[in-house]
C-alpha positions in Angstrom: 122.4 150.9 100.5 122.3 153.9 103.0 120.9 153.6 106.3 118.3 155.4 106.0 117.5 153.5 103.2 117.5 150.4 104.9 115.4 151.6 108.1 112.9 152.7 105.7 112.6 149.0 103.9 112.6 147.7 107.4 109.6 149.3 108.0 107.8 149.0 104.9 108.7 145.3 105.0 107.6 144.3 108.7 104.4 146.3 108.1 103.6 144.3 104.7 104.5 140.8 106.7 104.1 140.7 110.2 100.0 141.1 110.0 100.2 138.0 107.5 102.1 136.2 110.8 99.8 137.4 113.3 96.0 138.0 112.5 93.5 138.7 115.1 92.0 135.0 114.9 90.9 132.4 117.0 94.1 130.6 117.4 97.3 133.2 116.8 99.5 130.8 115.8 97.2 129.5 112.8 98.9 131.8 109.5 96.4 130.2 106.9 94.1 131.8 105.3 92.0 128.8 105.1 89.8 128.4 108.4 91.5 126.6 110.9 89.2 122.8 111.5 91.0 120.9 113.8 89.8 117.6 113.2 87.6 116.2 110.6 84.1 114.5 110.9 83.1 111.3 108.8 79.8 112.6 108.6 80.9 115.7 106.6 81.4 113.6 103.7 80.3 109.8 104.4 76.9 108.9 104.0 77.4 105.1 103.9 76.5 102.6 106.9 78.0 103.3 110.1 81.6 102.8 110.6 81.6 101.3 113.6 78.8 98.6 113.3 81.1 97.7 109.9 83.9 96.9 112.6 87.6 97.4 113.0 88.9 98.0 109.5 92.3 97.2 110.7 91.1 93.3 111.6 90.6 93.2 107.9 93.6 93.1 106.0 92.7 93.5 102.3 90.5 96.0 103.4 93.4 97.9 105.5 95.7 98.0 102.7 93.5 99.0 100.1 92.5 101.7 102.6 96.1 102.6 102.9 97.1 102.8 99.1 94.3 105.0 97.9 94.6 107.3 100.7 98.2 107.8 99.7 98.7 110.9 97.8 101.2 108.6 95.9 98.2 107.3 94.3 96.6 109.0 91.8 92.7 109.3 91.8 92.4 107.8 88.1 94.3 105.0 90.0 91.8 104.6 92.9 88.6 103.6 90.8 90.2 99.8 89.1 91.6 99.2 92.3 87.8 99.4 94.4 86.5 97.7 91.3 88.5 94.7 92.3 87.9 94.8 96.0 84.0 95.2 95.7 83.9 91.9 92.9 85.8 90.2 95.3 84.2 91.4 98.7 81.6 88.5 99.2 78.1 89.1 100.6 79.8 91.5 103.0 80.6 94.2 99.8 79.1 97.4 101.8 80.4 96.3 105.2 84.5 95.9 103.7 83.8 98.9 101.8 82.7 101.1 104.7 85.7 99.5 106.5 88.0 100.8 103.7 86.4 104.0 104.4 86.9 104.4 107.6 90.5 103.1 107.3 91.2 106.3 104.7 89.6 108.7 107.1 91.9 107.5 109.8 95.2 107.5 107.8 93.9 111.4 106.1 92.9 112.6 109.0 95.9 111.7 110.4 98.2 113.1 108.2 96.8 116.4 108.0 96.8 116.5 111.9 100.4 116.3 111.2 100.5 119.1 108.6 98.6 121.3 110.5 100.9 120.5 113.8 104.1 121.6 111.3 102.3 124.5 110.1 102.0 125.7 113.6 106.0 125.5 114.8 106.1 126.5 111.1 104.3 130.3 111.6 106.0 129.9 115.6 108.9 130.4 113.9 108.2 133.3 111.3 107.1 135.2 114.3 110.3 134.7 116.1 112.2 136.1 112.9 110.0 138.5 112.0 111.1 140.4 115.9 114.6 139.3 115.4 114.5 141.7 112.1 112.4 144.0 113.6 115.5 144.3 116.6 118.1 144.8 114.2 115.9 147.1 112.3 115.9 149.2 115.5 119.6 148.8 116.1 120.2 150.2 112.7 118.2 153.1 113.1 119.7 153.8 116.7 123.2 154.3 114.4 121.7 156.1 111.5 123.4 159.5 112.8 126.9 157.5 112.7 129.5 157.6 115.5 132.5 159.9 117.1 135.7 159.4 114.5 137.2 157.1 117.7 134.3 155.1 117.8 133.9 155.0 113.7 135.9 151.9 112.5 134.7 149.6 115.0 131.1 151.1 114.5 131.0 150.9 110.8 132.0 147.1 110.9 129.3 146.8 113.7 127.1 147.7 111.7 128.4 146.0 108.2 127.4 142.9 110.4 124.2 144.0 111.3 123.0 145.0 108.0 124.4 141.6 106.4 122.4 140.0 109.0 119.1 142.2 108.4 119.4 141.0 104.5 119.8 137.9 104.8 116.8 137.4 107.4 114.7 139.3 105.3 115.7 137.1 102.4 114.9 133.7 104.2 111.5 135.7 105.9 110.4 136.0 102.6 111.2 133.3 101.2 109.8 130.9 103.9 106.6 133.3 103.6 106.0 132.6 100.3 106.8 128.7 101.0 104.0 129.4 103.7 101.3 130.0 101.2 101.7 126.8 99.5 102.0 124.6 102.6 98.8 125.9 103.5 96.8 124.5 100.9 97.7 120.8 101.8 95.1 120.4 104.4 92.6 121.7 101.9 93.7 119.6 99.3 93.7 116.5 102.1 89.8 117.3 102.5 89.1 117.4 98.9 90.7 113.7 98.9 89.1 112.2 101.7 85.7 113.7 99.8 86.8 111.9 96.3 87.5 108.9 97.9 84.6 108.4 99.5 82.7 109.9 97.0 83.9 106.7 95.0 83.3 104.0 97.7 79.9 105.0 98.0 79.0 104.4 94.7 80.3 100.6 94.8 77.8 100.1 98.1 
């Protein structure tokens, strides 16, 4: 591949990827397409009895690590239904207050987790940007060299820059690569909120 050649894809490629790392949003550092929520409210998707006057779901055990399991995404939703059946026959006269407690134990541990996510998916675009200047530096480098050097200069040149185009490829490989990984990571806090609304989707009905 000449240099020319190269500059050229240098450019075409930091102009196709670098806007996908750095929109004009509300938070810079947020590369999802998906609107950045920061935390998520119970009452976007809980209309049960109040969690707090159903009190500390961690004080009841079954109740904790039912809420645990089924807000595992280890557990599969066709999973989730048998498994509130048998809580709620076995609940007592105090069926809607364990069940809000269960709840409220899910929304913690979800809510939790994609905090996490979201946390990783920020150092995650931190980083992309810090690649994506790092190739557009050795982008410039190469095209500062494009007209070749004296014949002293040329051997050590030429391997100078054997180095530096190695180095551009293989940065654009793992850019692009980790771009694409990007995409994908950025659905699982969408896919956590379509949980948390299953789940308690399926707890209110047992009330």
């Amino acid at each position: 591949m000449s240099r020319r050649h190269l500059v050229l894809l240098a450019a075409a490629f930091l102009a196709g990827s670098a806007p996908a790392i750095a929109q004009p949003k509300a938070d810079p550092d947020w590369p999802c397409v998906q609107r950045k929520v920061p935390t998520l409210s119970p009452g976007s998707v809980w209309n049960g009895p109040d969690l707090a006057e159903a009190g500390s779901w961690g004080d009841d055990f079954e109740a904790a690590s039912l809420a645990q399991k089924i807000a595992s995404r280890r557990t599969e939703l066709k999973e989730v239904d048998p498994l509130l059946d048998d809580f709620a026959s076995k609940a007592g006269p105090e069926k809607a207050k364990r069940l809000t407690r269960v709840f409220a134990g899910v929304f913690e541990v979800i809510n939790g987790e994609r905090a996490r996510v979201m946390s990783g998916i920020t150092r995650y675009a931190q980083g992309q940007r810090r690649m994506a200047e790092r190739i557009r530096e050795e982008a410039e480098k190469i095209s500062a060299t494009k007209d070749g050097p004296s014949a002293a200069d040329a051997r050590e040149v030429a391997k100078e820059n054997s180095d530096l185009e190695t180095q551009f490829n293989w940065d654009r490989r793992i850019f692009s690569e980790r771009s694409q990984s990007l995409t994908y990571v950025c659905e699982v806090p969408t896919l956590l909120e379509q949980r948390l609304g299953d789940l308690a989707r399926k707890i209110q009905a047992r009330l």
